[in-house]
C-alpha distance (Angstrom), angle and dihedral (degrees) to the residues before:
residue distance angle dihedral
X1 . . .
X2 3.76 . .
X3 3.64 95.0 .
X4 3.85 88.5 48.8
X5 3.76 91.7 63.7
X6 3.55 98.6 36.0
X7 3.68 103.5 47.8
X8 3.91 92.3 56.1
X9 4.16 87.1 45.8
X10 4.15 85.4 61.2
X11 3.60 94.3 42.4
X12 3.34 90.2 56.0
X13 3.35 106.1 48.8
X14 4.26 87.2 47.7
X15 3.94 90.3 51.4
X16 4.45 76.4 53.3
X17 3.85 89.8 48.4
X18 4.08 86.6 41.3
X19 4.02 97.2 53.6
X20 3.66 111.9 91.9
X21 3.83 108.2 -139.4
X22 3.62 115.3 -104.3
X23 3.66 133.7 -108.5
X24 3.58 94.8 -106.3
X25 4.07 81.5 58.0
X26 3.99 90.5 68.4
X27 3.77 123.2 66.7
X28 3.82 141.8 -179.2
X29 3.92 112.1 -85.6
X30 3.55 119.0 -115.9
X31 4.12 111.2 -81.8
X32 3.82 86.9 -142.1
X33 3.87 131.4 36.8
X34 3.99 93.2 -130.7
X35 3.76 100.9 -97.8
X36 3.82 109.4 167.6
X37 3.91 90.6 -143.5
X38 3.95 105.6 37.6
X39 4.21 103.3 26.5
X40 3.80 85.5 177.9
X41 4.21 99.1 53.4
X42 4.09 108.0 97.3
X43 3.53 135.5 8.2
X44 4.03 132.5 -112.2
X45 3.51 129.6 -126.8
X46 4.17 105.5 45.7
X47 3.85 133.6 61.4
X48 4.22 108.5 -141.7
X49 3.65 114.0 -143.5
X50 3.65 112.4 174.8
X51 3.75 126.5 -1.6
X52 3.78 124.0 -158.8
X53 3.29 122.2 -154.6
X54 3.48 133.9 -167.3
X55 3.85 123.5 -179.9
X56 3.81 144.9 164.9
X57 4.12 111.6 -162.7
X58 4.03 123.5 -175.3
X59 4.48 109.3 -150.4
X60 3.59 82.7 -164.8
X61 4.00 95.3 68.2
X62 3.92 101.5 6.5
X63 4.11 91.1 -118.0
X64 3.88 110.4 155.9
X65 4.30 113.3 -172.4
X66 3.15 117.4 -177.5
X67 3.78 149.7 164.6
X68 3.75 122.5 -140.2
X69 4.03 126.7 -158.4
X70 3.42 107.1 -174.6
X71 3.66 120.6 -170.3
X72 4.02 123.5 -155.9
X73 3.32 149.4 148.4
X74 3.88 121.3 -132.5
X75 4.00 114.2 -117.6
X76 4.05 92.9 -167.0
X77 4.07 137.1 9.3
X78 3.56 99.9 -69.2
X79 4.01 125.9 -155.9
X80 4.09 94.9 178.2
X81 4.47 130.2 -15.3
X82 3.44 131.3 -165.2
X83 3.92 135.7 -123.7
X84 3.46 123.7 -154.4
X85 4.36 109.5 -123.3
X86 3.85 124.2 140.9
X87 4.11 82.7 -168.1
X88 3.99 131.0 86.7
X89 3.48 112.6 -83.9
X90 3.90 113.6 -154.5
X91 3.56 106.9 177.6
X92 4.19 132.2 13.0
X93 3.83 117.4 -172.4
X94 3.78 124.4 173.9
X95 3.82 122.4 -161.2
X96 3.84 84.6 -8.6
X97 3.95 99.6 -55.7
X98 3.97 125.6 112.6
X99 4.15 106.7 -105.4
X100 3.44 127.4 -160.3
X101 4.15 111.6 -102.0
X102 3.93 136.9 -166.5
X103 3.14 135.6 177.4
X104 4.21 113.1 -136.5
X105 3.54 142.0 167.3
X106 4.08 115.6 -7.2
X107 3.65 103.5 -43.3
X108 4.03 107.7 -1.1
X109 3.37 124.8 129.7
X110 3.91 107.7 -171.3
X111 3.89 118.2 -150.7
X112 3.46 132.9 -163.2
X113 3.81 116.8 177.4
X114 3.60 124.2 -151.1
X115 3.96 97.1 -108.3
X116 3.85 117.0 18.5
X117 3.45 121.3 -100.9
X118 3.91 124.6 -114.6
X119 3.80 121.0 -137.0
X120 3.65 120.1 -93.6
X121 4.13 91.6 26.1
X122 3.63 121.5 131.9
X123 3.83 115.6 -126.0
X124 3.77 137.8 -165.9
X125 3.57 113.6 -149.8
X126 4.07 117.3 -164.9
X127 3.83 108.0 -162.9
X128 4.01 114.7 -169.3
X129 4.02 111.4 -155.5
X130 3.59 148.1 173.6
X131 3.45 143.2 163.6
X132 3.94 154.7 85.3
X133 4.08 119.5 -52.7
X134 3.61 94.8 -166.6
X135 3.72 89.7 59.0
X136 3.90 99.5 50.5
X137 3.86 110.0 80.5
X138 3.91 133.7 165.9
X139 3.83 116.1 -147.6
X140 3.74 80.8 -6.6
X141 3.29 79.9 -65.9
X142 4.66 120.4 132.0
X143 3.66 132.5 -172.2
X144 4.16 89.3 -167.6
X145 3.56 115.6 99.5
X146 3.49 117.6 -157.5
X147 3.54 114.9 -159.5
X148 4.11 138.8 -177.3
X149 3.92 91.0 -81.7
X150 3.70 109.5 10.4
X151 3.34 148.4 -2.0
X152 4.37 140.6 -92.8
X153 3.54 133.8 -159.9
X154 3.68 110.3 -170.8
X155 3.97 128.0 127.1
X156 3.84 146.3 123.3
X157 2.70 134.6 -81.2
X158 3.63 94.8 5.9
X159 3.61 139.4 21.4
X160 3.82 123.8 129.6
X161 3.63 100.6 75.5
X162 4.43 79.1 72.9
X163 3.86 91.3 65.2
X164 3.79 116.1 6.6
X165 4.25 140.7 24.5
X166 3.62 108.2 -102.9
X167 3.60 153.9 156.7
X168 3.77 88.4 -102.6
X169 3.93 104.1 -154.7
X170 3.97 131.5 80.1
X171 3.99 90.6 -118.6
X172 3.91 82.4 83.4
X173 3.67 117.0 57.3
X174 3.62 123.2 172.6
X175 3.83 139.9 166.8
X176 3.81 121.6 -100.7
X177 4.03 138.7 -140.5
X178 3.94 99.1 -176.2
X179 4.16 112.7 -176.7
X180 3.87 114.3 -175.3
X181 3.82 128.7 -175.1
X182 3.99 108.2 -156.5
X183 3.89 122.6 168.8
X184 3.99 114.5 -81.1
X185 3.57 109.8 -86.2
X186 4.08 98.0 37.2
X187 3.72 120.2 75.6
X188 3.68 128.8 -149.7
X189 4.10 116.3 -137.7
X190 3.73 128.1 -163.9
X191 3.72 143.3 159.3
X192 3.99 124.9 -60.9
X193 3.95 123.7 10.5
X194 3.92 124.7 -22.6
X195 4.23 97.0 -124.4
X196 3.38 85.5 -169.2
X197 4.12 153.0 -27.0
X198 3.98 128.6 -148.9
X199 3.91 136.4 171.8
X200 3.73 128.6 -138.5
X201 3.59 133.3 166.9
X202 3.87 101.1 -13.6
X203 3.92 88.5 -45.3
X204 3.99 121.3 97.1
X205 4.44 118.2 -158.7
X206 3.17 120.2 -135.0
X207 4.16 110.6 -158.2
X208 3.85 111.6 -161.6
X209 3.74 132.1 -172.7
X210 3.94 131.0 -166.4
X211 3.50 99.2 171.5
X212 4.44 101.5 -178.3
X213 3.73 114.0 71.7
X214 3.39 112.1 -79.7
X215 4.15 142.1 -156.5
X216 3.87 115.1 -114.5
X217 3.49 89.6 -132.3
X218 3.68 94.9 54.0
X219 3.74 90.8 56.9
X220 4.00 113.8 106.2
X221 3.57 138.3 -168.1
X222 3.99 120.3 -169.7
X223 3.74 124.8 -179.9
X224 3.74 118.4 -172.9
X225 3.74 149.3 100.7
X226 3.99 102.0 -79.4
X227 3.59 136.9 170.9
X228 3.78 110.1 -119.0
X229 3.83 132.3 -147.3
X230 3.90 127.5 172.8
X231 3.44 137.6 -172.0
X232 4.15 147.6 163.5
X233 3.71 116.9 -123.9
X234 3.67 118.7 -141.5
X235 3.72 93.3 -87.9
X236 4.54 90.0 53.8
X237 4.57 84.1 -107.0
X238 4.15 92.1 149.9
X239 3.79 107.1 -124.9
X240 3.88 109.6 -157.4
X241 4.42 113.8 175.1
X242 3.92 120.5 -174.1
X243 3.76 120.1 -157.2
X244 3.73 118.5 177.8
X245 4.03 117.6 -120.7
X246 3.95 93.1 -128.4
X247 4.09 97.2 58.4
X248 3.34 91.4 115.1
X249 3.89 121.7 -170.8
X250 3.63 89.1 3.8
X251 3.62 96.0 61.6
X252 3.80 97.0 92.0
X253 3.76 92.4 45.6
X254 3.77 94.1 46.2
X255 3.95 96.8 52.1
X256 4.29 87.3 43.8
X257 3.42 87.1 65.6
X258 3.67 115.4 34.7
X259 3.74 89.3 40.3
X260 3.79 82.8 75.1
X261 3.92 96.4 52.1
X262 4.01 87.8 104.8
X263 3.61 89.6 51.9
X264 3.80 95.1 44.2
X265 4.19 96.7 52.2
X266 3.61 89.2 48.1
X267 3.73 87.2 52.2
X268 3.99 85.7 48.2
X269 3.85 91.6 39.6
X270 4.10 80.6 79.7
X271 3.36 97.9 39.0
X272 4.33 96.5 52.5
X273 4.08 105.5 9.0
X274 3.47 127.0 -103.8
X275 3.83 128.7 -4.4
X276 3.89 105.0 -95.1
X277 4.06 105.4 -148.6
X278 3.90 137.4 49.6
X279 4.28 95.4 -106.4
X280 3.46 151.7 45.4
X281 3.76 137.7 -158.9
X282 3.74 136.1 87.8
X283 3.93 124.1 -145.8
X284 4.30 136.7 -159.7
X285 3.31 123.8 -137.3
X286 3.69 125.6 -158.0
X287 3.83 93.5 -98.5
X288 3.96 128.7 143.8
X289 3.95 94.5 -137.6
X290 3.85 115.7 98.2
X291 3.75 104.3 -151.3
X292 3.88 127.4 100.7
X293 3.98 127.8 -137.7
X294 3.64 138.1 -148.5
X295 3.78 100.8 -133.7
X296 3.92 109.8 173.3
X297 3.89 107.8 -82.0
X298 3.93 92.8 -24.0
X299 4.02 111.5 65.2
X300 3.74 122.4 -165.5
X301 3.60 125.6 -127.2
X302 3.62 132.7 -170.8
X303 3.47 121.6 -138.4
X304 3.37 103.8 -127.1
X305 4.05 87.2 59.2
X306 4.08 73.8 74.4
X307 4.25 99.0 50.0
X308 3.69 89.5 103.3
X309 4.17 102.1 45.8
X310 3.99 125.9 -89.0
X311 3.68 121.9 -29.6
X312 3.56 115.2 179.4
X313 3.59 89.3 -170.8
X314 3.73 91.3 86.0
X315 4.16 92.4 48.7
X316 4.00 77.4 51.7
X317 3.63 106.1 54.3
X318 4.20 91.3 36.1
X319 4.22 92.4 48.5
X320 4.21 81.8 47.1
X321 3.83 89.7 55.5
X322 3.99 82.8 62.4
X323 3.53 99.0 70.8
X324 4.65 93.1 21.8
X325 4.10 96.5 44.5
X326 3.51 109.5 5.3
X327 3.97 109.3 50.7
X328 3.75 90.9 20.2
X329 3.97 107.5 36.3
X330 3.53 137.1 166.1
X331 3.16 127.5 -69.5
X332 4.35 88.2 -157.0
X333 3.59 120.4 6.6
X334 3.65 88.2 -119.2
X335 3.86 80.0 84.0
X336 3.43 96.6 67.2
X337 3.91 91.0 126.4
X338 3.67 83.5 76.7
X339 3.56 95.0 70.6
X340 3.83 104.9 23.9
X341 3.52 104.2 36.8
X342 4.21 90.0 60.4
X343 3.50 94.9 39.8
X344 3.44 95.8 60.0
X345 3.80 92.6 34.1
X346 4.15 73.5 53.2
X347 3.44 87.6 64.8
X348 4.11 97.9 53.3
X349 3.60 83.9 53.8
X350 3.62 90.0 53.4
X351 4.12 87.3 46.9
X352 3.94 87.1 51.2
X353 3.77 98.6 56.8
X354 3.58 91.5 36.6
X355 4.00 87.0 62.4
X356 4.12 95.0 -131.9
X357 4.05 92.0 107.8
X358 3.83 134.2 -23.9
X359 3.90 122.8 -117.1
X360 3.95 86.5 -102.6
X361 3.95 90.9 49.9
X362 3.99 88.2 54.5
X363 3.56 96.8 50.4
X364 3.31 96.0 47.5
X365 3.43 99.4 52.7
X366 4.12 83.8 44.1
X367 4.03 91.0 55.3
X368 3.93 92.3 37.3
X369 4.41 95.7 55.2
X370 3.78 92.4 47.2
X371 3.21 114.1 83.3
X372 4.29 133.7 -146.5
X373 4.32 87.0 -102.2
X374 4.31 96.6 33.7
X375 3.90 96.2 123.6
X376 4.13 82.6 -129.9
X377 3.50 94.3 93.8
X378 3.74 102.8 46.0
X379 4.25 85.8 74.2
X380 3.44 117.3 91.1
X381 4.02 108.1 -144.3
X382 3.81 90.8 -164.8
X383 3.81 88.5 57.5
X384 3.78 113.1 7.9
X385 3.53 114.9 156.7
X386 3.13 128.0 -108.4
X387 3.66 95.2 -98.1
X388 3.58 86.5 64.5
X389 3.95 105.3 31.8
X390 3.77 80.2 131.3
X391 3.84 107.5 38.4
X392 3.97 109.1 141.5
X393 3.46 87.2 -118.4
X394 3.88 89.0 64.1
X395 3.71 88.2 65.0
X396 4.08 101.6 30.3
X397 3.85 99.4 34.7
X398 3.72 83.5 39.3
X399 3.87 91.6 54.4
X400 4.09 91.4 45.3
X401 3.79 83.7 57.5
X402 3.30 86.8 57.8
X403 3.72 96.8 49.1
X404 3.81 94.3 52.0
X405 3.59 83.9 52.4
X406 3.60 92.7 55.9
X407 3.80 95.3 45.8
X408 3.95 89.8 46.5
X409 3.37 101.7 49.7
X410 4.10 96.2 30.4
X411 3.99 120.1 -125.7
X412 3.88 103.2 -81.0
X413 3.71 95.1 64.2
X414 4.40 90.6 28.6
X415 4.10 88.8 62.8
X416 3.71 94.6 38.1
X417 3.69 83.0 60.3
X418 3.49 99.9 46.4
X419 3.82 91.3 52.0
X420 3.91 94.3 39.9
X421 3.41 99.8 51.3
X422 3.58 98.6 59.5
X423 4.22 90.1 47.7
X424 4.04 87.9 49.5
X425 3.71 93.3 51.3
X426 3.95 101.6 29.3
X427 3.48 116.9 154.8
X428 3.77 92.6 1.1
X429 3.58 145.6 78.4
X430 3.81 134.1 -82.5
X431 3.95 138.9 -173.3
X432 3.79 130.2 -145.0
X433 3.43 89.9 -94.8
X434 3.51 106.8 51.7
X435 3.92 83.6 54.9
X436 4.06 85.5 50.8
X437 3.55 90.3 47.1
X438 4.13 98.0 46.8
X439 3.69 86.9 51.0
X440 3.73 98.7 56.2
X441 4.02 85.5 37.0
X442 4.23 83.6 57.5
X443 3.49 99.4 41.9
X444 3.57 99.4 33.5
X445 3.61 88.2 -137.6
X446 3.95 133.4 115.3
X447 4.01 114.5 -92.6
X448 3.13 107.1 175.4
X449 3.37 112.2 97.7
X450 3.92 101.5 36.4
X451 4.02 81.7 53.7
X452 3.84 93.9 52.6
X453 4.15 91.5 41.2
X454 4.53 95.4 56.4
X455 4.04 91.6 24.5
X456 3.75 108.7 33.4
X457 4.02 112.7 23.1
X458 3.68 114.8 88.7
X459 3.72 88.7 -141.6
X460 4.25 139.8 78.3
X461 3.38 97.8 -97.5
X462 3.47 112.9 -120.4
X463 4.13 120.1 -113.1
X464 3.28 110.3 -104.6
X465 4.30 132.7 171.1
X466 3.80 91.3 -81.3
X467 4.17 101.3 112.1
X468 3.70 85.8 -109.4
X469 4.17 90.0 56.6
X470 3.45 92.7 44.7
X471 3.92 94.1 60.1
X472 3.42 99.1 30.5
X473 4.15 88.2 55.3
X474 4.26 81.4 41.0
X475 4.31 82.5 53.6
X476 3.43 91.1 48.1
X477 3.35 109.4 47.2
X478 4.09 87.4 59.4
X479 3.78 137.7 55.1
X480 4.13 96.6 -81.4
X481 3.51 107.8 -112.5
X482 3.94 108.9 -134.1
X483 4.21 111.2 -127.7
X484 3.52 118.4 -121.2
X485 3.60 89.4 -117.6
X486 4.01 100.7 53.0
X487 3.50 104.4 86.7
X488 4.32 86.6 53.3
X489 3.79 74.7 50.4
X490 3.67 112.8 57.6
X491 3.71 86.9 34.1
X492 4.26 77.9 85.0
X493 3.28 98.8 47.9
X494 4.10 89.6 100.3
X495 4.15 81.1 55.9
X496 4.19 91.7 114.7
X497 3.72 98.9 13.7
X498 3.42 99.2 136.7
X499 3.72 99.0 -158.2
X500 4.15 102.9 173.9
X501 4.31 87.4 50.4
């Protein structure tokens, strides 16, 4: 009797396990990852974890071919997915058979694979690709450089879709082998270690390896004719910085500063924990745009960010963004105070040790030249807009909300949360809140409201008794008195101004 109503039980549920789910079971992924800013950056429906790239680019006519593996795992029954790519695709196979592949809207390529995929499966994806970056543009809008002998793509808040397929959003890290044949006599630099270089037939490979997951946009690709230096730090982290052979005046300048980058992230080592990646370095181009870039363990610099002499400021605030930005990211770009507000406050530390104006001294003077009515204090740098992702006050009201943290909660508990926070979200990706949250968790103390007064009103906050009121009403009932350090300062302020979006 018992085995008459179990048996039937168990066949049941195998004749469940047997059925294949229907096609009304699978469904398009998302064409956008959800971001409340950019609704069209990333694609739903698959998790990237590596992408290997392998590419062959001419300076002389700007052609970039390439061949993309892709390697994911599915996060729901999917019928077809997007990449992001603004060039030709030729060919799309997953797991090995010929898919179906359409280019739509700005940046969307549309795949449908032979058989649907089930949730939960990993999948290689083999993109075949050609074209010219210089020609692709969004909104008339391009993150490709093209320069005298080469080319560059690196920009913010999007750049992969100029060189390689992608899941175009921070939300998806992965890590990165990128291989790139150039002609003899031109190099090709990207992020992490170079595992190896070879020439053949006029044509020399570059073999590059970022091995910790990785944003899209903090992937970079720059062709040229550089001068090279390397180096170990103490600790055996390879430091490799590129400067191209046409910079100029700026030469001198650049190389003063960037020379110092092993110096400076040892410096910052203390300051946020640990160095997160497997390199060092950062590297200018010959390129007319005068803002500076984060890319993971090899920043870009502009040259013109040099016009004036060295300023390790700017090697300051863009090795900061490796530990605030790069190895924790956001999780929306809404949360851009996450990485700009520290990396500028990264640069008052910086000003502090150096003796030419402590963090205090800096925000004062910040709080005492902006007046009640300056505009500046009507953005909100924990929620912006995206028209003003990169307002000044995102970085300088974001690093006075920083300060009043510092003088509410006292330095013990302020440094053990700039050097946890980064260790609790390594590699990963964080909102405002969960840096709201860790703070009061670390301090034991309630945030909430000094948070939503410097990050969320659209008004100067009044000075009140808190230490922080008390100076900034002591800075503002006097002539401001400019730190030593400012003018070094405000010489980055053009770090992320985007100029051609």
């Amino acid at each position: 009797m018992h085995r008459r109503l179990i048996v039937p039980s168990a066949l049941a549920a195998s004749l469940l396990l047997a059925i294949p789910a229907s096609a009304a079971d699978y469904v398009p992924g998302a064409p956008g990852i959800g971001d409340s800013y950019y609704p069209a950056s990333g694609n739903g429906g698959y998790d990237v974890s590596h992408y290997d790239l392998r590419l062959k680019y001419q300076p002389a006519t700007d052609l970039l071919e390439g061949t993309a593996t892709i390697l994911a795992t599915t996060t729901q029954n999917l019928s077809r997915f997007n990449l992001d790519l603004g060039l030709r695709a030729s060919e799309v196979r997953v797991d090995g058979r010929l898919a179906k592949a359409t280019a739509t809207g700005a940046h969307e390529l549309e795949i449908v694979p032979a058989v649907p995929l089930p949730k939960g499966k990993q999948i290689t994806v083999v993109v075949r690709y050609a074209g010219k970056p210089s020609e692709f543009k969004v909104d008339g809008w391009s993150a490709w450089h093209r320069t005298p002998d080469g080319g560059v793509a690196a920009q913010e808040p999007d750049s992969a879709a100029w060189w390689f397929p992608s899941n175009d959003h921070p939300r998806d890290k992965a890590t990165f082998d990128v291989s790139v044949s150039v002609p003899d006599g031109t190099q090709a630099v990207s992020n992490g270690v170079l595992q190896s270089q070879s020439s053949r037939l006029g044509w020399t490979r570059f073999n590059w390896r970022s091995n910790k997951p990785q944003a899209t946009y903090l992937a970079t690709l720059a062709v040229g004719k550089f001068d090279i230096t390397t180096d170990r730090t103490a600790n055996g982290l390879p430091v490799l910085n590129a400067y191209s052979k046409d910079l100029g005046d700026n030469a001198g300048a650049a190389r003063a500063s960037i020379e110092r980058t092993a110096e400076v992230a040892e410096w910052l080592e203390g300051v946020f924990g640990p160095y997160p990646f497997n390199a060092l370095g950062g590297y200018v181009p010959n390129v007319t745009s005068g803002y500076a870039l984060e890319t993971q363990t090899r920043p870009f610099y502009s040259p013109r960010q040099f016009a004036n002499g060295a300023n390790v400021s700017v090697v300051v605030h863009e090795l900061a963004h490796q530990w605030y930005g790069d190895s924790v990211s956001v999780h929306d770009w809404k949360d851009i105070w996450v990485n700009e507000g520290f990396a500028r406050y990264s640069q008052w530390l910086w000003s502090e040790k150096e003796g030419e104006g402590t963090a205090q001294e800096l925000a004062d003077y910040v709080y005492a030249t902006r007046t009640a009515e300056d505009p500046f204090w009507t953005v909100k740098p924990g929620d912006p807009g995206p028209d003003n992702q990169f307002h000044i006050a995102v970085y300088d009201r974001g690093a006075l909300a920083l300060q009043a943290l510092r003088n509410e909660i006292g330095d013990e508990d302020f440094f053990a949360v700039l050097k946890g926070w980064p260790q609790r979200f390594a590699h990963g990706n964080a909102r405002v809140a969960d840096f709201v949250r860790y703070a009061e968790e670390v301090s034991g103390k309630p945030l909430a409201a000094l948070f939503d007064t410097w990050l969320y009103q659209p008004a100067k906050p009044a000075a009140g008794p808190s230490p922080v009121g008390a100076s900034l009403a002591r800075a503002a009932a006097a002539e401001p008195v400019q730190p030593k350090s400012w003018k070094k300062i405000a010489a980055t302020n053009t770090i992320h101004e985007h100029e051609d979006h």
